[in-house]
C-alpha positions in Angstrom: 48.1 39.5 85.5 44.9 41.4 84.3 44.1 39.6 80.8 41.6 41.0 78.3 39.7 38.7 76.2 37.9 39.3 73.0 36.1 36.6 71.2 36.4 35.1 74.7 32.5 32.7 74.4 34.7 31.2 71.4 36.7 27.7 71.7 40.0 29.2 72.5 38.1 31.8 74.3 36.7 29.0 76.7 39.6 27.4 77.0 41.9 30.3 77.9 39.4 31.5 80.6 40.0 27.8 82.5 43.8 27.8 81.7 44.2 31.1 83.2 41.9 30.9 86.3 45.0 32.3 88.4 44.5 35.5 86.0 42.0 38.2 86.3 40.1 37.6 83.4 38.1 40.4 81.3 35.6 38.9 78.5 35.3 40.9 75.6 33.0 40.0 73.5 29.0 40.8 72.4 27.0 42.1 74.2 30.0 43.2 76.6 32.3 44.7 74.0 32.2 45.2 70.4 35.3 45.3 68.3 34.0 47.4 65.2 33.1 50.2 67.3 35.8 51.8 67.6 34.8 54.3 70.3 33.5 51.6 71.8 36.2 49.5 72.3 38.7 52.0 73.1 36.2 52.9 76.2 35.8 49.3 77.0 40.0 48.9 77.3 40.2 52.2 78.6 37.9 51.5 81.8 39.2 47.4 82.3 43.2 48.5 82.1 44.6 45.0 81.3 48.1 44.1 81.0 47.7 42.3 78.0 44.7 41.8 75.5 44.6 37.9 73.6 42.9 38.7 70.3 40.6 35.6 69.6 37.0 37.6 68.0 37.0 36.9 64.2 34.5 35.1 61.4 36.1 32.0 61.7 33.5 30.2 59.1 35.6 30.4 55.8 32.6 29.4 53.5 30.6 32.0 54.6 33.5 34.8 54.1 33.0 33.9 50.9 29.7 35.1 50.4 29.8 37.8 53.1 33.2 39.6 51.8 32.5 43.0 53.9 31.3 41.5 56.9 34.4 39.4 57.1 36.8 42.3 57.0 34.7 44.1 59.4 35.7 41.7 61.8 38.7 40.4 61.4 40.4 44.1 59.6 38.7 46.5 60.7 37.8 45.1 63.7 41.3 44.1 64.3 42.3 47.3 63.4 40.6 48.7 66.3 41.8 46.6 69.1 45.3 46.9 67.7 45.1 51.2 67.9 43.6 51.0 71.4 45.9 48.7 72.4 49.0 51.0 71.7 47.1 54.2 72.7 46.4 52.7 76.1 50.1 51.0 76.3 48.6 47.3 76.2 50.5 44.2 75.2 48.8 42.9 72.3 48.5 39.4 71.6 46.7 38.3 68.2 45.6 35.1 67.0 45.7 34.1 63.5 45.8 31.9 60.6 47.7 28.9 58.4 44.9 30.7 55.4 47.6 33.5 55.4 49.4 31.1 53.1 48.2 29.9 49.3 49.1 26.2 50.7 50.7 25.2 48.0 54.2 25.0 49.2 56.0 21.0 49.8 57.3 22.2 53.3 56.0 23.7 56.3 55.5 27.5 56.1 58.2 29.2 58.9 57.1 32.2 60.1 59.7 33.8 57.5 57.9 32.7 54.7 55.9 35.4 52.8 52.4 35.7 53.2 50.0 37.5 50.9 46.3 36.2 52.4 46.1 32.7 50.5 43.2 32.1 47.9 40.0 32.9 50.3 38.4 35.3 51.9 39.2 34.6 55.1 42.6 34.2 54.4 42.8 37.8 53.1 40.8 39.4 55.7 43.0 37.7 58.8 46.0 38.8 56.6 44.8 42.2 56.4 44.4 41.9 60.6 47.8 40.9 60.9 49.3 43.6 58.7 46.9 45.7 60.7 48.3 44.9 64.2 51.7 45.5 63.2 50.9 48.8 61.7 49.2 50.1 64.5 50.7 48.3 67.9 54.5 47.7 68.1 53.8 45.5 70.5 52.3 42.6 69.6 52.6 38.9 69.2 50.4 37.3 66.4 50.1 33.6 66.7 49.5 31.7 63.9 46.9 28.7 64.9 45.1 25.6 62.3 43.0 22.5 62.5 42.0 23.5 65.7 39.8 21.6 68.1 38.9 22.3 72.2 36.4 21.7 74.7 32.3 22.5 73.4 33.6 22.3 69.7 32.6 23.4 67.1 35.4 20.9 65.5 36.5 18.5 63.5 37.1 15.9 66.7 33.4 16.8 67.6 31.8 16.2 64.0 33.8 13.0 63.7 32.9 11.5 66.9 29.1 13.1 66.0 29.0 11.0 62.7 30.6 8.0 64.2 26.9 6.9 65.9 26.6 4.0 64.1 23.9 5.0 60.9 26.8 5.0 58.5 29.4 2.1 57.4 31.5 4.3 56.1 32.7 7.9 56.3 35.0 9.8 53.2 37.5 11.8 54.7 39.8 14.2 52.5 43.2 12.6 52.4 45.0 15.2 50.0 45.6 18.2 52.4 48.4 18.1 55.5 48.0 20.2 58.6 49.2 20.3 62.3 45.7 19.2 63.8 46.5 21.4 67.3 44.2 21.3 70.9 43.2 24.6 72.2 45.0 23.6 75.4 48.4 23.1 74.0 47.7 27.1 72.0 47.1 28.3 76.0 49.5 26.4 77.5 52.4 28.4 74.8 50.7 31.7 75.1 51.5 31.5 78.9 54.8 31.1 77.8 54.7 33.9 76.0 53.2 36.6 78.3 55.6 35.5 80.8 58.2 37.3 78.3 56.9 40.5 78.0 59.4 41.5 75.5 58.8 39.8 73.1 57.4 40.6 69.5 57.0 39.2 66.3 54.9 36.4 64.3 54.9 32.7 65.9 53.4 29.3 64.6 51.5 27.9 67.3 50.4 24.6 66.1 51.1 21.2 67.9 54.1 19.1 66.2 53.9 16.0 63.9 51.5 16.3 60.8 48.7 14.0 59.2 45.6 14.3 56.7 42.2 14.6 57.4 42.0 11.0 56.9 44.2 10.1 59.4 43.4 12.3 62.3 39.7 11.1 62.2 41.4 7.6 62.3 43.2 8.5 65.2 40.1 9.8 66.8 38.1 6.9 66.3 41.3 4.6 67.1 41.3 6.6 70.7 37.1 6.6 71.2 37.6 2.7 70.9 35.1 3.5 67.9 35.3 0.5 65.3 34.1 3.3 62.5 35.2 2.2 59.0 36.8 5.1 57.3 37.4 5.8 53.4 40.3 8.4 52.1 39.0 10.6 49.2 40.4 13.5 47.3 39.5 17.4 48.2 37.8 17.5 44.2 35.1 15.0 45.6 34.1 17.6 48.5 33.9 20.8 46.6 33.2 23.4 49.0 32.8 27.9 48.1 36.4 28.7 49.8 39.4 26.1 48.1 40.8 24.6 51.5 44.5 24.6 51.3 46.3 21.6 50.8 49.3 22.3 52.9 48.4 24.0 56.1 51.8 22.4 58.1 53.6 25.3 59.8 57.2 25.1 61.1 57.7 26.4 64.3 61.1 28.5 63.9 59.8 31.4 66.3 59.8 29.5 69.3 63.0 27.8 68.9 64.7 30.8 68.1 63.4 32.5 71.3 64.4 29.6 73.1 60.6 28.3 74.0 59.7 25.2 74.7 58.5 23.2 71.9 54.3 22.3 71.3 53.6 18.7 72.1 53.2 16.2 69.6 49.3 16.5 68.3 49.2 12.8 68.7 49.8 13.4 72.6 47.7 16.7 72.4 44.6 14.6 71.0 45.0 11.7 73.4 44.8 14.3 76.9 41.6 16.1 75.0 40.0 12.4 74.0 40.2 11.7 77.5 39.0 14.7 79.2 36.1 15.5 76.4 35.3 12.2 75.7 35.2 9.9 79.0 32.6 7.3 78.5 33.5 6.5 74.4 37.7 6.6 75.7 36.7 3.7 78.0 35.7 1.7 75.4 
């Protein structure tokens, strides 16, 4: 299978290119492609022919959407836009990734893939909305995979800043206890999509995030728990962290989709953080 790439430098990016060395793999991503030119990218697809393009380019950084409003739909609407239309002119599987910021987060369950989403209460949020209804306007088939509290090899992440702050300067480290996510490894997200491709009918909106749920607070404790690191940690509430773009404080997702199409289940993110600790980590894990 001929896979095409964009955003591939990223941390799922990375971490697709190792999990699918038995793939021909195409990067697209600058200087080699650019997804808001539209000519651009259509040549760029047009000339590599893959059998399925995994969507990863975006402005992940939600603070700065914020404060850069046009450059953030540039990327992830209009530059979604684009890579959806080529996709369907040039009769290539498309397979998207997205957001839990789709959703307000105010909900007291996980959000199935059912649920209605309108963009949440940030920019980001809105923008990776508007990419989503994007790629189901313009290519019929698609997969978009919703993704949150994600970590992987290189970072940038929440694992990484943890284990950066944990050197020893500070007795004690706040950690937001008031919002509830799936934290998820970039592995178990590759692992599923493999899964995925290897049903090339399939269409539709999946939730991609590992199993199990905690707070911030207690996924940095299970980080440090598995580093060996004796770092003292204190829970506090998202009020005493005030950031530009409100974080949400439910970002659990239910994983309906996969059931119903009869896919194997993501791993526990317990299990999922213990392989990466291991692996990323070697020297602090032996501890």
């Amino acid at each position: 299978m001929k896979l095409l790439i964009t955003g591939g430098k990223g941390m799922l990016g990375r971490t697709l290119q190792n999990e699918f060395k038995d793939c021909e793999i195409v990067i697209a991503d600058l200087p080699e492609a650019d997804i808001t030119d539209t000519a651009g990218f259509d040549a760029f697809l047009a000339q590599h022919k893959p059998d399925a393009v995994i969507h990863c380019a975006a402005m992940t950084a939600v603070d700065k959407c914020e404060s850069e409003i046009e450059f953030a739909y540039k990327l992830n609407a209009f530059g979604t836009a684009n890579v959806a239309a080529a996709c369907n002119r040039h009769g290539v599987r498309l397979i998207a990734i997205s957001t839990d910021y789709v959703f307000d987060g105010d909900s007291d369950r996980p959000y199935n893939e059912f649920d209605r989403a309108t963009g949440g209460n940030t920019i980001y949020g809105k923008s990776k909305f508007a990419g989503e209804e994007a790629v189901r306007r313009h290519c019929p088939n698609h997969v978009i995979c919703r993704i949150s509290w994600l970590y992987g090899h290189g970072g940038p992440s929440f694992v990484h800043a943890m284990m950066s702050l944990a050197d020893g300067t500070r007795p004690m480290l706040k950690v937001v206890a008031d919002q509830h996510g799936n934290p998820t490894s970039t592995t178990a997200v590759a692992r599923q999509l493999r899964n995925i491709l290897a049903k090339p009918g399939l269409v539709g909106t999946f939730h991609l995030t590992c199993e199990g749920e905690a707070t911030w607070f207690e996924f940095a404790q299970e980080i440090f728990r598995l580093a060996g690191k004796t770092q003292a940690v204190s829970p506090c509430t998202t009020d005493e962290f005030p950031r530009p773009a409100p974080r949400p404080k439910n970002s659990r997702l239910d994983k309906m989709m996969l059931r119903l199409a009869g896919l194997p289940p993501m791993p526990d993110w317990r299990d999922a953080l213990a392989e990466f600790m291991k692996n990323e980590f070697p020297v602090s894990t032996s501890n």
